[in-house]
C-alpha positions in Angstrom: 95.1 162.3 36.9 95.3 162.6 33.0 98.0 161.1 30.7 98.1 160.6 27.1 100.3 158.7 24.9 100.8 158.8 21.4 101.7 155.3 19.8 102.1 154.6 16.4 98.6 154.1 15.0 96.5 154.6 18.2 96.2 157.4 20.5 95.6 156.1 24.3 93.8 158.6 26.7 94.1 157.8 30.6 92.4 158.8 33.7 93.3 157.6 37.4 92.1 157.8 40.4 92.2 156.6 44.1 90.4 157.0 47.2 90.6 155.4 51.2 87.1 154.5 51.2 84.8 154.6 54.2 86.2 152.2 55.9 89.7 152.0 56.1 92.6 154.5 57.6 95.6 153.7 54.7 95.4 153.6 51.2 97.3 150.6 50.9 96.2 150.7 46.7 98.5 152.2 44.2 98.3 153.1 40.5 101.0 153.8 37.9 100.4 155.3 34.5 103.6 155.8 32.2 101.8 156.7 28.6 105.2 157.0 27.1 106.0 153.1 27.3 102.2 152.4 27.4 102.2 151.4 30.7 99.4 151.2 33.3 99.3 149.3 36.9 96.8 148.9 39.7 98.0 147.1 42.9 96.4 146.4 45.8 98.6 145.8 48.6 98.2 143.6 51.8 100.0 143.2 55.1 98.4 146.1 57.4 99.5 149.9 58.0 102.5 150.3 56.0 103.2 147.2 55.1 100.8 147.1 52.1 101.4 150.3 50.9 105.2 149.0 50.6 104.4 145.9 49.1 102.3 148.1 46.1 104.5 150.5 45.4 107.2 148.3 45.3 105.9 146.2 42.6 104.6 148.9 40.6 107.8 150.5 40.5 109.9 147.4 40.2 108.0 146.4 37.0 107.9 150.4 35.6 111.9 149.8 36.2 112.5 146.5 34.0 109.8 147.4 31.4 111.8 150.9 31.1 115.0 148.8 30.5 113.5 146.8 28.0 114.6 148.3 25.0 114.3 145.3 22.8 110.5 144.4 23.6 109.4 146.8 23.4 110.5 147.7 20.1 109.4 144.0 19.1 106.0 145.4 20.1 105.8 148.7 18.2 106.5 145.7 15.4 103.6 143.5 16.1 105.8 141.1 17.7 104.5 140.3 21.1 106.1 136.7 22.8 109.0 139.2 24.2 106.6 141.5 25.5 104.8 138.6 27.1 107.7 137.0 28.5 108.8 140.6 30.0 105.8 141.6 32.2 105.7 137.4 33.2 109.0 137.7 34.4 109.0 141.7 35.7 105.7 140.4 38.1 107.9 136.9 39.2 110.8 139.4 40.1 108.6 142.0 42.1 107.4 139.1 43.9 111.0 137.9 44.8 111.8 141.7 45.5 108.7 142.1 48.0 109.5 138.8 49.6 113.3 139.4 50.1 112.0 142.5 52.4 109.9 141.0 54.6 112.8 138.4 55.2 115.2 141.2 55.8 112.4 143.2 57.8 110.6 140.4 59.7 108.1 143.2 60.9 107.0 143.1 57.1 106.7 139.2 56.4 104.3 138.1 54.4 102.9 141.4 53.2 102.0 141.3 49.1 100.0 142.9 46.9 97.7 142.3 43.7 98.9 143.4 40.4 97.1 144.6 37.5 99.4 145.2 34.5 98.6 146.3 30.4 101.1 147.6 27.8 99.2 149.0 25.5 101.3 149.8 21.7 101.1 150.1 18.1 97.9 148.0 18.2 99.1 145.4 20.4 97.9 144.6 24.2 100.1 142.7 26.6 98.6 142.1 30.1 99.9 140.5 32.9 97.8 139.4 36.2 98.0 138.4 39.5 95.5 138.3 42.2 91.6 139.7 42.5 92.1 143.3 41.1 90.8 143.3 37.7 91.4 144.3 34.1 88.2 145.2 32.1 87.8 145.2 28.0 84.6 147.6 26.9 83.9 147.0 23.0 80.9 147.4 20.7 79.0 148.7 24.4 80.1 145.0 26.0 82.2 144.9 28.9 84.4 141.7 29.4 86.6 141.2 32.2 90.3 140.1 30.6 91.6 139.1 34.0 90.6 136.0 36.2 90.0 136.6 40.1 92.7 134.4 42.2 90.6 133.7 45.5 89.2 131.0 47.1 85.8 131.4 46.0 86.5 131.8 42.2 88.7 128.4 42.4 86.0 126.6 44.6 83.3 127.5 42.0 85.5 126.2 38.9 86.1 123.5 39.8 82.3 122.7 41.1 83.0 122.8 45.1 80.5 125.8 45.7 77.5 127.2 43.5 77.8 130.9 42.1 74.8 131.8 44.8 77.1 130.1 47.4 79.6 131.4 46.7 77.8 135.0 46.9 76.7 134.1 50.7 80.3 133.3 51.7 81.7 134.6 54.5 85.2 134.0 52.4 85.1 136.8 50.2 88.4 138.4 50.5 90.8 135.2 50.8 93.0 135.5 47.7 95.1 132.3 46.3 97.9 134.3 44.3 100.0 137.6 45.0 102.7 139.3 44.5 105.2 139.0 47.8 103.6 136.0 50.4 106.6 133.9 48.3 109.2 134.2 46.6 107.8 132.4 43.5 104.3 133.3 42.0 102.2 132.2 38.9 101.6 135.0 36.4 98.7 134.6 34.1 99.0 136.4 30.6 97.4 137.4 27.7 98.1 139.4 24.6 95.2 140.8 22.4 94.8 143.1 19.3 93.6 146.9 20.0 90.9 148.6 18.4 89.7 151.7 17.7 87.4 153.2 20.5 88.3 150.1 22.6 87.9 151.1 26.7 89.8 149.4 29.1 89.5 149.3 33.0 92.0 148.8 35.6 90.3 148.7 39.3 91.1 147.0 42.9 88.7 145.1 44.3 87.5 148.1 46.3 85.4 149.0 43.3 84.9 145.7 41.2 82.6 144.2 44.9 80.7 147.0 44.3 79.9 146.8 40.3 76.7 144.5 40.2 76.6 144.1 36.5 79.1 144.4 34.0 76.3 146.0 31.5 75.9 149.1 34.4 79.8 149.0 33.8 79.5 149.2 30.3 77.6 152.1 30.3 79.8 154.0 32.6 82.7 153.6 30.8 81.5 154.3 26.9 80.3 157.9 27.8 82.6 160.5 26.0 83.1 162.4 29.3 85.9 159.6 29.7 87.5 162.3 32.3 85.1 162.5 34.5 84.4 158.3 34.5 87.2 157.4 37.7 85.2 160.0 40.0 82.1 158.4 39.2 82.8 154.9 40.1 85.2 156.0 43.3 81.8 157.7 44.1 79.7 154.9 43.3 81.9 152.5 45.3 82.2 154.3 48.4 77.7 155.1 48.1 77.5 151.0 48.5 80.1 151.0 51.8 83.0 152.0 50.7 85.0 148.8 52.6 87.7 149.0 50.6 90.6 151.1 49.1 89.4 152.0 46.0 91.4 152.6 42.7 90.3 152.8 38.9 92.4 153.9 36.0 90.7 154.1 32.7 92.2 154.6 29.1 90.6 154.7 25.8 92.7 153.8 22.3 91.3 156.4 19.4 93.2 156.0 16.2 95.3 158.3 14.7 96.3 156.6 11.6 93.7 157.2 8.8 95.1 155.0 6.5 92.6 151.9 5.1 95.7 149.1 6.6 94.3 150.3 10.2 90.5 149.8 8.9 91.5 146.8 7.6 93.1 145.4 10.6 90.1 146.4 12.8 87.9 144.2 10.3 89.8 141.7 10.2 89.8 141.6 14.0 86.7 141.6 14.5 85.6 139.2 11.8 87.9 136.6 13.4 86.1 136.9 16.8 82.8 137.3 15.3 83.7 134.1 13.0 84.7 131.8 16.5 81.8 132.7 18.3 79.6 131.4 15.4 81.8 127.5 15.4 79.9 125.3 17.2 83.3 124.0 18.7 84.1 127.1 20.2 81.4 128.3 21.6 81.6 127.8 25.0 84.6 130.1 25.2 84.6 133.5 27.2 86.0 137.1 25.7 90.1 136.6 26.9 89.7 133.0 26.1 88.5 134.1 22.0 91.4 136.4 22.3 94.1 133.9 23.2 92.3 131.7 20.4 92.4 134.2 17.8 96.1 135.8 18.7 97.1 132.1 17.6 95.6 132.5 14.4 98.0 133.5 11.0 96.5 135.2 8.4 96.9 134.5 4.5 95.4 135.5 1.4 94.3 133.7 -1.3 94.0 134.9 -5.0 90.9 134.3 -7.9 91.1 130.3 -8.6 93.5 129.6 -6.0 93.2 126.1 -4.2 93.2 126.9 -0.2 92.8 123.4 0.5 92.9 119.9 -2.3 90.8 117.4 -1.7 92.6 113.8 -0.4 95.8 116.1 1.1 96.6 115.5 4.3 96.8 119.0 6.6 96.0 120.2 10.4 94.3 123.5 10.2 91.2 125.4 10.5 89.6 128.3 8.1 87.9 131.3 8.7 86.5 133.2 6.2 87.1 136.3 6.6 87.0 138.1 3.1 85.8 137.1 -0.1 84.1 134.0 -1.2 85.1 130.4 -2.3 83.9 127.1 -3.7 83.6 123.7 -2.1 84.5 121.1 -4.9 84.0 117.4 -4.7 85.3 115.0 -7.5 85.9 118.6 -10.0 81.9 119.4 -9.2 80.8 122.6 -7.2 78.9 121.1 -3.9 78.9 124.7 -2.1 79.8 128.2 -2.0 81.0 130.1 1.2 81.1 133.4 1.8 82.7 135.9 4.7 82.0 134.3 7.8 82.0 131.1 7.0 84.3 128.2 8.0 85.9 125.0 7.3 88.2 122.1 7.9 88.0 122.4 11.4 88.1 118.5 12.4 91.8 118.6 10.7 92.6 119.7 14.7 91.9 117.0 15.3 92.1 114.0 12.8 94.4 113.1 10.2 92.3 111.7 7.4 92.2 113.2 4.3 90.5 116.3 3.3 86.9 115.0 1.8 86.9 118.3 -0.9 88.6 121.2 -2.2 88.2 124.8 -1.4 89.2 127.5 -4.2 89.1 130.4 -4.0 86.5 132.6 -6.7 87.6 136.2 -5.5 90.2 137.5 -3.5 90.1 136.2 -0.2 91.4 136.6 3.1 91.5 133.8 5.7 92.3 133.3 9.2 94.2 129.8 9.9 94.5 128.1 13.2 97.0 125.1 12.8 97.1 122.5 14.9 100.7 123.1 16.9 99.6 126.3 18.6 96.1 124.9 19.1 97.2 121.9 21.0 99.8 124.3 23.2 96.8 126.0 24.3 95.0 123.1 25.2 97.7 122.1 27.3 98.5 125.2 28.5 95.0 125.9 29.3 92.7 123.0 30.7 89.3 124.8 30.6 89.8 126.2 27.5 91.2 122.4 26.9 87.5 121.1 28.6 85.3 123.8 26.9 86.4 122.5 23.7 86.4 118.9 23.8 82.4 118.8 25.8 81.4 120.8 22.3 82.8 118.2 20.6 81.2 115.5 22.6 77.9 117.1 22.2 78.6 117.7 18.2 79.6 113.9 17.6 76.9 112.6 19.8 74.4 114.3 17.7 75.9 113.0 14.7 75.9 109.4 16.0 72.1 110.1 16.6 71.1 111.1 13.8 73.5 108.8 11.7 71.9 105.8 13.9 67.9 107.2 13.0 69.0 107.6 9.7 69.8 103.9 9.4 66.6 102.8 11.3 64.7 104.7 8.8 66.1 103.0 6.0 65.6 99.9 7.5 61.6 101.0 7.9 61.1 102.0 4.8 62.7 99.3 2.8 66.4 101.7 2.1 64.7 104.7 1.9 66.7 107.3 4.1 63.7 109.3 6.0 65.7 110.1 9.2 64.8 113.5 11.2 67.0 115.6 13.0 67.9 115.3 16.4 68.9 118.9 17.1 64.7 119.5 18.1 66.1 118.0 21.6 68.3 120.2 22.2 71.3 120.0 24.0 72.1 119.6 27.8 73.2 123.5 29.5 76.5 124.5 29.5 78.1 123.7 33.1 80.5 126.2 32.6 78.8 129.4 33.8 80.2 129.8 37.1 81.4 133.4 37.7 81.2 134.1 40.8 78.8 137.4 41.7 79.5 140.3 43.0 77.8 141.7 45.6 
């Protein structure tokens, strides 16, 4: 199935498709694609013949019914406003959930049936997805693909929190045993995100019935940036139901091309990018996946800052970091130039965290654009999120305890050498791995 929608600076092309597979009687999956509202859901229902296929279509409708309704969102969207948006698809996926559940109680027959749920708005620039369960949203940019969505099953939780080993949990006999979906109760936990989109960005929405058969996200990458973008859902139901075909199997793809020309929409793409590219490069942040650089950088506010402009005064007190995203400044300490940063570069980042006073001042020499995080969003993400919370805080460990090394050998040195400072480097040690690697494998 084809659908395109026209929003107002980018052009979204969709292609959907599902299959029974080679194992199964029912197609209990289902996939809506509404490219009016920008609207496109994979579910993958659960509860045996009929059931499932109930508890699916159910939420997929319910959801296409409240998102229709909301009128005021979605025009807060087409604005670049997204927190009603968010709030919308949360509490359309809560609602299915109560919907679904009410059934079975009123058809016992039909208790405890559910379904996964896959859910992106897609306009004017602005993503808004919502998730629940182990079907799966994937993000292809610049030839990467990143998976937006986070599996809800046993095995992904066992691995996180360092139960299980990726290999183990590979060799599981558990594979299929989800922890959230839409229906088993009344309530359910709804994870979100919103992200900026670009041009030429390719997004995936699949059931598991194709995601356990994709064995590397760079064979999925290449799939999906081909410019036959029609022909793409065939391929992978194909490919799917080669390796067993077990499953139902369901993939809906979409590609954003712009159609507004205008340098703003370069501009915002740059910028974009820059911020991303920017994170990945602070040694604080490193540790962070794709969606978890998105929620990161959808907290940022950007500002720009004119020829001789102060950005930041030496001895103020303030709570935010930069990124330099355009243009270039001075570092000045005591009225004397110490350093000059260009595009790319960073600074002030320990104000997250500390309240002393800035050590220098950063003017601007040309125009300049910068990206600020401030402290108040980025301590609700930390508590909102505990990994990205834990990611953050071992860089830091590892960063201070480098500079407690290094300050300590620079004062044995001194002492050595009668106050000469000779001290060398620690950072020729390197650092201990990352324990956070623990995606779990696909076989």
């Amino acid at each position: 199935m084809r659908r395109s929608g026209r929003l107002p600076c980018m052009q979204i092309v969709s292609f959907g498709l599902t299959d029974v597979g080679q194992k199964r009687k029912h197609n209990e999956d289902y996939f809506l694609v509404d490219p009016d509202l920008g609207l496109y859901i994979v579910c993958d229902g659960m509860g045996g013949h009929a059931s499932g296929e109930i508890a699916s279509s159910t939420a997929a409708t319910s959801i296409h019914e409240e998102v229709r309704e909301a009128t005021e969102a979605l025009a807060a969207l087409d604005q670049g406003l997204t927190e009603l948006a968010e709030k919308l698809l949360r509490e359309a996926l809560e609602r299915a959930s109560a919907r679904i559940f009410q059934m079975g109680i009123d058809q016992p027959t039909k208790k405890g049936m559910g379904t996964t749920c896959s859910v992106l708005i897609l306009r004017a620039g602005k993503g808004v997805l919502a998730h629940v369960g182990d079907s799966r949203i994937y993000l292809v940019r610049g030839g990467q693909a990143h998976q937006l969505s986070e599996d809800h099953t046993f095995l992904q939780e066992a691995v996180r929190h360092g139960i299980m080993t990726p290999q183990q949990a590979k060799e599981s006999s558990h594979q299929n045993i989800i922890t959230r979906a839409v229906g088993p109760l009344e309530k359910v936990m709804v994870d979100t995100l919103v992200f900026d989109v670009l041009d030429d960005d390719t997004y995936l929405l699949c059931s598991d019935g194709l995601h356990g058969h994709l064995e590397e996200t760079d064979d999925l990458a290449s799939m999906l940036t081909g410019p036959d973008l029609e022909a793409v859902p065939k391929r992978l139901v194909d490919l799917a139901n080669e390796r067993g075909g077990d499953d139902n199997i369901t993939a809906v793809v979409l590609r954003a091309r712009r159609v507004n020309t205008e340098q703003v929409e370069t501009d915002r793409a740059t910028l974009v990018n820059a911020c991303i590219d920017t994170f990945r490069h602070i040694q604080l942040f490193q540790e962070l996946s794709m969606p978890e650089l998105l929620r990161v950088t959808t907290a940022c506010r950007t500002e720009t800052f004119q020829p001789n402009e102060e950005i930041i005064r030496e001895g103020e007190i303030s709570e935010s970091l930069f990124l330099l995203v355009s243009g270039q400044v001075s570092v000045e300490r005591s009225e004397n130039v110490v350093a000059l940063l260009g595009a790319g570069a960073h600074f002030g980042e320990m104000a997250l965290l500390s309240q002393r006073p800035r050590s220098a001042t950063v003017k601007a020499r040309t125009a300049t654009t910068v990206m600020i995080l401030d402290r108040p969003p980025f301590f609700a993400m930390m508590q909102q999120d505990s990994l990205l919370a834990t990611k953050f805080l071992w860089r830091l460990a590892q960063s201070l305890s480098l500079r407690l090394d290094d300050f300590y050998g620079l004062q044995e040195a001194g002492t050595a050498s009668g106050g000469a400072m000779h001290g060398k480097s620690t950072l020729r040690f390197g650092l201990y791995p990352s324990p956070f690697n623990y995606a779990v494998p696909q076989e």
